[in-house]
N, CA, C and O atoms as a MOPAC input file, in Angstrom:
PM7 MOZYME 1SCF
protein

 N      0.82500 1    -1.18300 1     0.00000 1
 C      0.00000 1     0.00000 1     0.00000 1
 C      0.87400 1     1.25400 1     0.00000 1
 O      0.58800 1     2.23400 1    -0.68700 1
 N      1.65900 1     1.20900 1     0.57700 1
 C      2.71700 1     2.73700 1     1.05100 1
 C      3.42400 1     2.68800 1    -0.53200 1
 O      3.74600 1     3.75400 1    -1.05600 1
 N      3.60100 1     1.62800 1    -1.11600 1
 C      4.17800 1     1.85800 1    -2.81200 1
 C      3.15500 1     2.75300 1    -3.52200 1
 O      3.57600 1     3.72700 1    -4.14600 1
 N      2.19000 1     2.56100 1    -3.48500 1
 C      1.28900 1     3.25500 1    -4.13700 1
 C      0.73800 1     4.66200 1    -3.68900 1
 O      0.02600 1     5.35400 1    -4.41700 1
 N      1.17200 1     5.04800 1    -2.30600 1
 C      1.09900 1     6.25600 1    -2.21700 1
 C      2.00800 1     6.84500 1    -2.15800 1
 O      1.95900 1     8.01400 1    -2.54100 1
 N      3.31900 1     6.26100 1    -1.61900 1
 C      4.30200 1     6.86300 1    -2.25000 1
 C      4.58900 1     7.42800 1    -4.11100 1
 O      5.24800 1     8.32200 1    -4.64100 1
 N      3.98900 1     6.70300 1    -4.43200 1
 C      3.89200 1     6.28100 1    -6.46000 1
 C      2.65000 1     7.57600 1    -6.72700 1
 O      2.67700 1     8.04600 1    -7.86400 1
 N      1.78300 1     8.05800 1    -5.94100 1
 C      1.01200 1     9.13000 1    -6.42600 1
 C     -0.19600 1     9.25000 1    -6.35400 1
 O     -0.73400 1    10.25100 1    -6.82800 1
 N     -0.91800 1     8.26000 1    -5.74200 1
 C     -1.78500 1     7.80300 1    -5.04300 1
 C     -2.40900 1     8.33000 1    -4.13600 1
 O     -1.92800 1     8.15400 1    -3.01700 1
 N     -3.26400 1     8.88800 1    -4.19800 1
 C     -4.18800 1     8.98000 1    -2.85300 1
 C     -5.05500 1     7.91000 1    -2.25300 1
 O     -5.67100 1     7.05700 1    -2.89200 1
 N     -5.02800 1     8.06200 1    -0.89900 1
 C     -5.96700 1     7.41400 1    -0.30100 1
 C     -6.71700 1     8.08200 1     0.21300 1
 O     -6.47700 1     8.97500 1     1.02600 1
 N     -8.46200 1     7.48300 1    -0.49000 1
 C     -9.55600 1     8.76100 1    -0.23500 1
 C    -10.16800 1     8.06400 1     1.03800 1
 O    -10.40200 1     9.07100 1     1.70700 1
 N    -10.50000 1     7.21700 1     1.65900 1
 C    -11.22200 1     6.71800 1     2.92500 1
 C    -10.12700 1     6.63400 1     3.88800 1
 O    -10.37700 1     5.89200 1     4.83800 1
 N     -8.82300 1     7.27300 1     3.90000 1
 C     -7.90200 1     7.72600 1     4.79400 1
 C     -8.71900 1     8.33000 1     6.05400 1
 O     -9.28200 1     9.42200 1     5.98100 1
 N     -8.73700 1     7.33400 1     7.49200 1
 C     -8.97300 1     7.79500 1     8.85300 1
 C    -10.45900 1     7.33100 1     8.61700 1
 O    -11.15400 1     7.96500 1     9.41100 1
 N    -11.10500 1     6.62800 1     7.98000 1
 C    -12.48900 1     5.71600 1     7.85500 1
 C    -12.62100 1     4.43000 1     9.07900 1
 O    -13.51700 1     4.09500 1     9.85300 1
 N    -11.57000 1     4.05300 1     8.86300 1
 C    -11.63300 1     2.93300 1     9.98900 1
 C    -11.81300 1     1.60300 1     9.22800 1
 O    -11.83900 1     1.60500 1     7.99700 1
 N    -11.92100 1     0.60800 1     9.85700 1
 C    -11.96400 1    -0.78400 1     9.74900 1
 C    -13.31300 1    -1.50300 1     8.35900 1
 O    -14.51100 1    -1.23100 1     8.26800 1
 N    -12.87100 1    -1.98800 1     7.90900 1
 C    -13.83100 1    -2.68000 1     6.74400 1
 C    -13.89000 1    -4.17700 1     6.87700 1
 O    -14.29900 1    -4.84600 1     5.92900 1
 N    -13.49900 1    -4.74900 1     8.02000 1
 C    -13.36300 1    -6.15300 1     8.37800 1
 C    -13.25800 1    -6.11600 1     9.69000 1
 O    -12.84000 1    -5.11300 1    10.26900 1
 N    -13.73600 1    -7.53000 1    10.49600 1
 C    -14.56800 1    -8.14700 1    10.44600 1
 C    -16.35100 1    -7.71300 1    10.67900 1
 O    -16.66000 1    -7.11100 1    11.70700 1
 N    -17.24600 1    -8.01600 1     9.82100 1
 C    -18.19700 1    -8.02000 1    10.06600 1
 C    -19.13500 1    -9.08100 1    10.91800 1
 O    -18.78900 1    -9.90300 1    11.76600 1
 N    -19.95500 1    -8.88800 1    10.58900 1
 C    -21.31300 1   -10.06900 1    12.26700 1
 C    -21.37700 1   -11.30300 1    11.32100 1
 O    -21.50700 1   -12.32900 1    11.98900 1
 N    -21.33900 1   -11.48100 1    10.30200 1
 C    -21.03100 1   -12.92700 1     9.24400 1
 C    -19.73800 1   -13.02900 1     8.81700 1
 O    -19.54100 1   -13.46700 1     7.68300 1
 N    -18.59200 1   -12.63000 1     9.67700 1
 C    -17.27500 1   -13.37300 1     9.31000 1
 C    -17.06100 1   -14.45500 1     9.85300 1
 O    -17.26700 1   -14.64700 1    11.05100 1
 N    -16.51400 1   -15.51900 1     8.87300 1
 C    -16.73300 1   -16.67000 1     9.32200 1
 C    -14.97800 1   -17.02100 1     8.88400 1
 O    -14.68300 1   -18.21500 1     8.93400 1
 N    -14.15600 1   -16.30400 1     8.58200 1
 C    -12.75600 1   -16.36600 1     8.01400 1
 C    -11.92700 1   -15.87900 1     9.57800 1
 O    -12.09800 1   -14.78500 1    10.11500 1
 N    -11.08700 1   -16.90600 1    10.06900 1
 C    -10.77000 1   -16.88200 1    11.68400 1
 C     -9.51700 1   -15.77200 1    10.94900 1
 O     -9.20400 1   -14.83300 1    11.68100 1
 N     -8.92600 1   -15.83300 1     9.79600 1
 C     -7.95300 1   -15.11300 1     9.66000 1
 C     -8.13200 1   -13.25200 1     9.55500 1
 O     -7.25200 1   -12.41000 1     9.38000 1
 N     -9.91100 1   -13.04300 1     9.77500 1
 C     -9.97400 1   -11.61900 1     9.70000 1
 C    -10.46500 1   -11.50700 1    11.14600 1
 O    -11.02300 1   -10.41000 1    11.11700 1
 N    -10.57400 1   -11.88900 1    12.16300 1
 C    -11.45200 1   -11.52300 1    13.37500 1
 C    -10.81300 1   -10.02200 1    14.20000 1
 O    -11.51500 1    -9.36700 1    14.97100 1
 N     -9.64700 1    -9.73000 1    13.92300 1
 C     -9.02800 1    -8.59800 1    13.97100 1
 C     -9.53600 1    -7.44000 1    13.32500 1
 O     -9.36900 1    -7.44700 1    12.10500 1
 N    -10.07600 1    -6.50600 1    13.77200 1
 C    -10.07500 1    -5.10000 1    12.95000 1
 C     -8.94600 1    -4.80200 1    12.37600 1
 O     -7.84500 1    -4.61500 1    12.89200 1
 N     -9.42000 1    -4.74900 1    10.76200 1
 C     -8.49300 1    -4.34600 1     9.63700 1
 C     -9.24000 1    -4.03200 1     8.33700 1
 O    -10.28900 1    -4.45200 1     7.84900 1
 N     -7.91600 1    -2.75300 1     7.79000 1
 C     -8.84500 1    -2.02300 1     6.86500 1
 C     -8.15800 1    -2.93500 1     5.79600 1
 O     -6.93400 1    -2.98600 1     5.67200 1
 N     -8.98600 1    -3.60800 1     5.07800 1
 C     -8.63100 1    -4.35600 1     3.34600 1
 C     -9.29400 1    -3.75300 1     2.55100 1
 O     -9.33200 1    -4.40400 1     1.50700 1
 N     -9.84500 1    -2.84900 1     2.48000 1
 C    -10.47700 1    -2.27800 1     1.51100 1
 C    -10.13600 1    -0.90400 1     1.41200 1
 O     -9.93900 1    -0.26200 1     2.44400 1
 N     -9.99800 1    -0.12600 1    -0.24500 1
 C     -9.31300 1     0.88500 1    -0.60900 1
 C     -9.62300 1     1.39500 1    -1.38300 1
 O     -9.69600 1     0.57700 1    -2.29900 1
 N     -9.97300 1     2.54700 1    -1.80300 1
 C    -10.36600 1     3.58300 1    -2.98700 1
 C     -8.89800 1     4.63800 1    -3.08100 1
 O     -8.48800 1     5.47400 1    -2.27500 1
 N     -8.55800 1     4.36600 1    -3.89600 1
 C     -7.18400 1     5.44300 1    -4.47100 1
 C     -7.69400 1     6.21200 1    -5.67000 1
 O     -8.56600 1     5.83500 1    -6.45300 1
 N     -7.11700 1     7.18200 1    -5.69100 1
 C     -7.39800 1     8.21800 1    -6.80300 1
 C     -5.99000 1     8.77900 1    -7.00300 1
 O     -4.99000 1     8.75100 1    -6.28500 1
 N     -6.29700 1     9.43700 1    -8.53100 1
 C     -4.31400 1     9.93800 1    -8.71800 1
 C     -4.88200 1    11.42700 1    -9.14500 1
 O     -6.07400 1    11.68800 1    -9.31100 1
 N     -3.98300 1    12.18300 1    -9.26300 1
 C     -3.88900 1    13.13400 1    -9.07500 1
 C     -4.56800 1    13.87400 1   -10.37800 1
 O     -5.05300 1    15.00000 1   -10.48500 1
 N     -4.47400 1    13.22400 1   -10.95400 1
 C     -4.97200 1    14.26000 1   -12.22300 1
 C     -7.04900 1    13.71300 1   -11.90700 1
 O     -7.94500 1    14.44200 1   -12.33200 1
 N     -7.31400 1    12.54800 1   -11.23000 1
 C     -8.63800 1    12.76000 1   -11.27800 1
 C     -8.80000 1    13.79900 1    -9.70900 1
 O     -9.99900 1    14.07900 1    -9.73400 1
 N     -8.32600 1    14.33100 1    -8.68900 1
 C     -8.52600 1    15.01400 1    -7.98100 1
 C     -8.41500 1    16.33500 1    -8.09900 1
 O     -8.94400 1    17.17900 1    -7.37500 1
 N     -7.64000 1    16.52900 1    -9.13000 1
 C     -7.78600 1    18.28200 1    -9.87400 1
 C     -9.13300 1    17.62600 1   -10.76400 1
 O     -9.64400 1    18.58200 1   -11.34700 1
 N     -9.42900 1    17.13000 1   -10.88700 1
 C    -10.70000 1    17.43800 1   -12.39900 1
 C    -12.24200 1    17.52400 1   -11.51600 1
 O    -13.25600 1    18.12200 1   -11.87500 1
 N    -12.06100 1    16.84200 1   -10.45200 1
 C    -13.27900 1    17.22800 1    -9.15400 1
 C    -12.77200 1    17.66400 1    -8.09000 1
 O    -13.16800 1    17.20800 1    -7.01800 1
 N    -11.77600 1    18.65000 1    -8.13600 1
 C    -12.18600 1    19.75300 1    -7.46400 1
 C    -11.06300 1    18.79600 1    -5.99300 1
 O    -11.57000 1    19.38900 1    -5.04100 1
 N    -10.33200 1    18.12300 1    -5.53000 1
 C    -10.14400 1    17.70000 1    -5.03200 1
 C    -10.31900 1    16.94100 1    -3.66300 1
 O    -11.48500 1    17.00400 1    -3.27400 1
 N     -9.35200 1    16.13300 1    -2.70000 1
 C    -10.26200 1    14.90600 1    -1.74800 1
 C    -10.93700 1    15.92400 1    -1.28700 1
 O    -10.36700 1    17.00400 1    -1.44300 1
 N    -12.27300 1    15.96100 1    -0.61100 1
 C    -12.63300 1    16.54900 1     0.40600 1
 C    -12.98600 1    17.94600 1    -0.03300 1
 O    -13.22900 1    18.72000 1     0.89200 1
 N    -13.07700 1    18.50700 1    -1.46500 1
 C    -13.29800 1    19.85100 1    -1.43200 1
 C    -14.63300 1    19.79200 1    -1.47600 1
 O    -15.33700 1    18.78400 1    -1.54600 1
 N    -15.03700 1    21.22700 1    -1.42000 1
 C    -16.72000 1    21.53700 1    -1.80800 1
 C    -17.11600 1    21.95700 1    -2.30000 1
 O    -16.68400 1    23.08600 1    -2.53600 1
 N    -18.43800 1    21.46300 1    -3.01800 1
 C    -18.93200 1    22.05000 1    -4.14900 1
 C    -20.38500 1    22.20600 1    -3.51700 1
 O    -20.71400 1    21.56800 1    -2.51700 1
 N    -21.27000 1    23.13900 1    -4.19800 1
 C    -22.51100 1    22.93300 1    -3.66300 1
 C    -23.33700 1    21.74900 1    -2.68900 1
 O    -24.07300 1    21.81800 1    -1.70400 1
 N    -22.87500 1    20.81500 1    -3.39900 1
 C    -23.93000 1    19.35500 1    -3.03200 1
 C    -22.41800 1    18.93000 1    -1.74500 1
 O    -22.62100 1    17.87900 1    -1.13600 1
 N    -21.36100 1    19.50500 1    -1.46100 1
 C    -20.69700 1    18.70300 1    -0.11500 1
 C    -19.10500 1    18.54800 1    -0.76200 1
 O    -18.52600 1    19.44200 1    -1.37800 1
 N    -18.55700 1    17.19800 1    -0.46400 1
 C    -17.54100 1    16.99300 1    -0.90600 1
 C    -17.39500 1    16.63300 1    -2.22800 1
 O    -18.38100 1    16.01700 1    -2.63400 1
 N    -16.69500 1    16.75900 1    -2.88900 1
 C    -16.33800 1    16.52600 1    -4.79800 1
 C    -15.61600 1    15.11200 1    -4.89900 1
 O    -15.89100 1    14.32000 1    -5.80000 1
 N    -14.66700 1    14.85100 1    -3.90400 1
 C    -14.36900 1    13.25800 1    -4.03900 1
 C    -14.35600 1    12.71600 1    -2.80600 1
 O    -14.01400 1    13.59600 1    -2.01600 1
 N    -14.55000 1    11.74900 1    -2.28600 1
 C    -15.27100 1    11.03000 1    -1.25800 1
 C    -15.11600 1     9.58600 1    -0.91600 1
 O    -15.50600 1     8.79500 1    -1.77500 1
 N    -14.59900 1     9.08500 1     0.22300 1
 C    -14.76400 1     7.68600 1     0.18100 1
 C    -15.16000 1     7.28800 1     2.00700 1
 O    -14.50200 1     7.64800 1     2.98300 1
 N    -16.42500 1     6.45700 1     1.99500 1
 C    -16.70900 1     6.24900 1     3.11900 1
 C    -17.06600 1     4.71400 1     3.59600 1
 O    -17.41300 1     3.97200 1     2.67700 1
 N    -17.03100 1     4.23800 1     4.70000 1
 C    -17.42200 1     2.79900 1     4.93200 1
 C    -18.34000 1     2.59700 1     5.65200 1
 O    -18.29400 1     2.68500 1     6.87900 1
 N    -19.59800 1     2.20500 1     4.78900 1
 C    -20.95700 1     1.80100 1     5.22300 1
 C    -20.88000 1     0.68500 1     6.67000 1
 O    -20.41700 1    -0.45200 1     6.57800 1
 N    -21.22900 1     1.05900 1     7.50000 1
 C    -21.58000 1     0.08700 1     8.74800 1
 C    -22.88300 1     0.45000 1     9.40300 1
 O    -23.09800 1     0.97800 1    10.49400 1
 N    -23.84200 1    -0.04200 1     8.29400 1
 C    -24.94900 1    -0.35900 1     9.49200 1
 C    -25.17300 1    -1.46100 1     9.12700 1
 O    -24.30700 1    -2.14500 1     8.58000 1
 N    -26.59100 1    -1.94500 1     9.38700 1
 C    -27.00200 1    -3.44900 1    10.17100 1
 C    -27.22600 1    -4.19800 1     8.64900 1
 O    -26.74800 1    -5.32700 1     8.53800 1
 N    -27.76000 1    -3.75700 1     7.76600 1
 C    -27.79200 1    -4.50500 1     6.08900 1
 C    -26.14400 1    -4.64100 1     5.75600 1
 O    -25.91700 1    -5.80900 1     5.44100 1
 N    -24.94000 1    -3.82900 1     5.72600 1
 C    -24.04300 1    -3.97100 1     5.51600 1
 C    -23.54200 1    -5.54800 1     6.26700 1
 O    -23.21200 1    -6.68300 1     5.92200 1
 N    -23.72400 1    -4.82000 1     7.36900 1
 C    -22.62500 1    -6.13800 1     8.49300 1
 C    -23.10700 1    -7.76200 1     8.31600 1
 O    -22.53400 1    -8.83300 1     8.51800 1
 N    -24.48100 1    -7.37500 1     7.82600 1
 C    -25.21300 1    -9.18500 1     7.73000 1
 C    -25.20900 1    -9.76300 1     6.12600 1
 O    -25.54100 1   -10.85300 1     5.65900 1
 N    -24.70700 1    -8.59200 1     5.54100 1
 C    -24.73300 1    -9.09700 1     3.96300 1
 C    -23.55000 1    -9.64100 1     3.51200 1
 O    -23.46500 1   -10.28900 1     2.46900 1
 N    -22.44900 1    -9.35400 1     4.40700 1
 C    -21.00000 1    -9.66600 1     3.76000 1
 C    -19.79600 1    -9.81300 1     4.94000 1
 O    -20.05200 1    -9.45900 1     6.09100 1
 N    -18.94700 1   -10.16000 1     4.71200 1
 C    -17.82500 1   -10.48200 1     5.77900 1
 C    -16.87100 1    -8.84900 1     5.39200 1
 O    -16.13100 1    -8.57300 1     6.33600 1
 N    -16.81900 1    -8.17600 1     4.63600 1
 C    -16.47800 1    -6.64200 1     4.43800 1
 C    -17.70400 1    -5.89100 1     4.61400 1
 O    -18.88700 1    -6.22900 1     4.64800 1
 N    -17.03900 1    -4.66200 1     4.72700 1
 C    -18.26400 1    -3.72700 1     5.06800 1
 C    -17.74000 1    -2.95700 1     4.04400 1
 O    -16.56700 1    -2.58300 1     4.07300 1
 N    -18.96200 1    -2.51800 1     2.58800 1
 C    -19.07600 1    -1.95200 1     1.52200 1
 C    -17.68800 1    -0.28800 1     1.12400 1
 O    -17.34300 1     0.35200 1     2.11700 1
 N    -17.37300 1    -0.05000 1     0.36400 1
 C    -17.25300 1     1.44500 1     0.62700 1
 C    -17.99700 1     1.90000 1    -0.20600 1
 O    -18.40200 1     1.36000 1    -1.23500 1
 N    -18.30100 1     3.33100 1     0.36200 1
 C    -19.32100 1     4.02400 1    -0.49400 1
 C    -18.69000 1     5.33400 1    -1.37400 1
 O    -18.47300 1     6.39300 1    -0.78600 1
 N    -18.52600 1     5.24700 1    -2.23400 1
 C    -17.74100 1     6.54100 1    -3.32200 1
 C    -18.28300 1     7.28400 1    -3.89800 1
 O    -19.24500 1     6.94800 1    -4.58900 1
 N    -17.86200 1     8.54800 1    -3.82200 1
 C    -18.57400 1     9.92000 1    -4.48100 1
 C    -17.45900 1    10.78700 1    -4.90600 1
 O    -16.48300 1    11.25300 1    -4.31800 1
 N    -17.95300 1    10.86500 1    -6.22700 1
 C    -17.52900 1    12.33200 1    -7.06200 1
 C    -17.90600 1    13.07800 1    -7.94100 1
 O    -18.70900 1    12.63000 1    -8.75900 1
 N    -17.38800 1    14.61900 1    -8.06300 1
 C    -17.99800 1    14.52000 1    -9.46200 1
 C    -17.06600 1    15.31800 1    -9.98000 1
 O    -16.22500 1    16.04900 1    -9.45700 1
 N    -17.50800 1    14.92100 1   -11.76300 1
 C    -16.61200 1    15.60700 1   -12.72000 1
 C    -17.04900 1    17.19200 1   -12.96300 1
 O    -17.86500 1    17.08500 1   -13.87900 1
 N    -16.97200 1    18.27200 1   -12.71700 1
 C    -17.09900 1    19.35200 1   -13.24700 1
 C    -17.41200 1    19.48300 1   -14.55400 1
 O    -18.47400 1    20.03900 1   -14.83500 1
 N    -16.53700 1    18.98900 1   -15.61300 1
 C    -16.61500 1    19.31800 1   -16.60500 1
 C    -17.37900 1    18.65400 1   -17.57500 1
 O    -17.52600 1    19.26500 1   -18.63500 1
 N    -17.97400 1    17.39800 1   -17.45300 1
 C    -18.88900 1    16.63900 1   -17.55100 1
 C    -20.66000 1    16.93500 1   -17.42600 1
 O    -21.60100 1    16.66100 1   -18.17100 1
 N    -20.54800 1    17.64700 1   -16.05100 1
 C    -21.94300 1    18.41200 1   -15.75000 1
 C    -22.00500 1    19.20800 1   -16.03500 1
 O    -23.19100 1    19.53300 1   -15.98500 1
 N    -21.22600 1    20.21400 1   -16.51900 1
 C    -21.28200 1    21.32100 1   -17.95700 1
 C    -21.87900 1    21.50800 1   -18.70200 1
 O    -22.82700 1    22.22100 1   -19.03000 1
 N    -20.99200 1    20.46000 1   -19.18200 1
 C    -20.73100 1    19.69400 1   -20.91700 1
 C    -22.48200 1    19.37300 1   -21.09700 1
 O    -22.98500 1    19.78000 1   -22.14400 1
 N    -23.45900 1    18.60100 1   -20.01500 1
 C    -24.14300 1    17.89600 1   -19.87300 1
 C    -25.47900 1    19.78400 1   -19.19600 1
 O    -26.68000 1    19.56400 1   -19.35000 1
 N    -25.36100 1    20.27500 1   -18.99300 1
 C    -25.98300 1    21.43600 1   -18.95900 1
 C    -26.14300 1    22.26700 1   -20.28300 1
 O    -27.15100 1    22.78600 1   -20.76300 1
 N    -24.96600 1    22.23800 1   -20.68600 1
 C    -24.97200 1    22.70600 1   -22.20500 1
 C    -25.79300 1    22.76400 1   -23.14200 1
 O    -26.31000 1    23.69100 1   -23.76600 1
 N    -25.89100 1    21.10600 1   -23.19300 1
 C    -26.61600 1    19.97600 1   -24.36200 1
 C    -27.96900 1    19.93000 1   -23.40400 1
 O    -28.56000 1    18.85300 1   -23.47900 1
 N    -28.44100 1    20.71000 1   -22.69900 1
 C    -29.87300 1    20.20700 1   -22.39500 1
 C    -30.16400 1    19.19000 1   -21.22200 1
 O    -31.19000 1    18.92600 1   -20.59500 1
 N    -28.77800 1    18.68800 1   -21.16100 1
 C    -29.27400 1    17.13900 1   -20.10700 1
 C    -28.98900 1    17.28800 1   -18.59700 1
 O    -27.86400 1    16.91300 1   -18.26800 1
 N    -29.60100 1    17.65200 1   -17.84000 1
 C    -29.55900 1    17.40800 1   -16.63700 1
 C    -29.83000 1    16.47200 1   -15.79800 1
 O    -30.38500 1    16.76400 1   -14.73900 1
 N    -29.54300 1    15.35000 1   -16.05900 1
 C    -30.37100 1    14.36800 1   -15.14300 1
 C    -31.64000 1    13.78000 1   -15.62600 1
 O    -32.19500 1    12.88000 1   -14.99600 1
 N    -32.10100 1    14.25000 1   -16.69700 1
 C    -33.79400 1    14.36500 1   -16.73800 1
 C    -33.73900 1    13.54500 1   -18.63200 1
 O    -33.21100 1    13.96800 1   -19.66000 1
 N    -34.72500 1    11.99200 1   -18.29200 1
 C    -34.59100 1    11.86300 1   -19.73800 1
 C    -35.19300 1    12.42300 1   -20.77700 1
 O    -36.07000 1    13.27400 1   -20.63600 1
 N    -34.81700 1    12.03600 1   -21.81700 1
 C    -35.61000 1    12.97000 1   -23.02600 1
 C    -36.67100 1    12.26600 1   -24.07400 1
 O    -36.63300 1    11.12000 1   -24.52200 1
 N    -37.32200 1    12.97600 1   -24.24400 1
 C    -38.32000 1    12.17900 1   -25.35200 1
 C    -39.33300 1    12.27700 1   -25.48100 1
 O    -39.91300 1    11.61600 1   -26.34200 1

């Protein structure tokens, strides 16, 4: 892991906490709190939304969080991450041409 952030890497669920073990781990080799799960981003997608943690109207622009409630913990031996971003220039591009979200026809 430290190769890859050393290499240019961000780590966006940096200070999230633990993604293992959940209430259906049944793997004796995870019963330890430990984070195995990872969302990295490089640098050129954190300038294009605005970067980790910045804000845009709607909150943060790139985002990584770890779902722990009670559907998570009983569905899987990890607990999900949940990712958010957005492209700026995309929702533009996409304002431009008419499309907001909304289909056409």
């Amino acid at each position: 892991m430290q190769e890859l952030l050393d290499g240019g890497l961000t780590d966006l669920g940096d200070g999230t906490g633990h993604t293992v073990p959940t209430a259906i781990n049944a793997d004796h080799m995870h019963f330890a709190k430990l984070r195995l799960d990872y969302a990295l981003a490089n640098a050129r997608m954190l300038e294009g939304c605005g970067g980790k943690g910045a804000s845009s109207g709607k909150g943060r622009a790139v985002r990584a969080a770890i779902l722990r409630d009670k559907r998570a913990t009983e569905l899987s031996d990890h607990f999900p991450l949940d990712l958010a971003f957005e492209v700026p220039e995309l929702e533009a591009a996409a304002h431009a041409h008419g499309r907001h979200g909304h289909g056409h026809g």
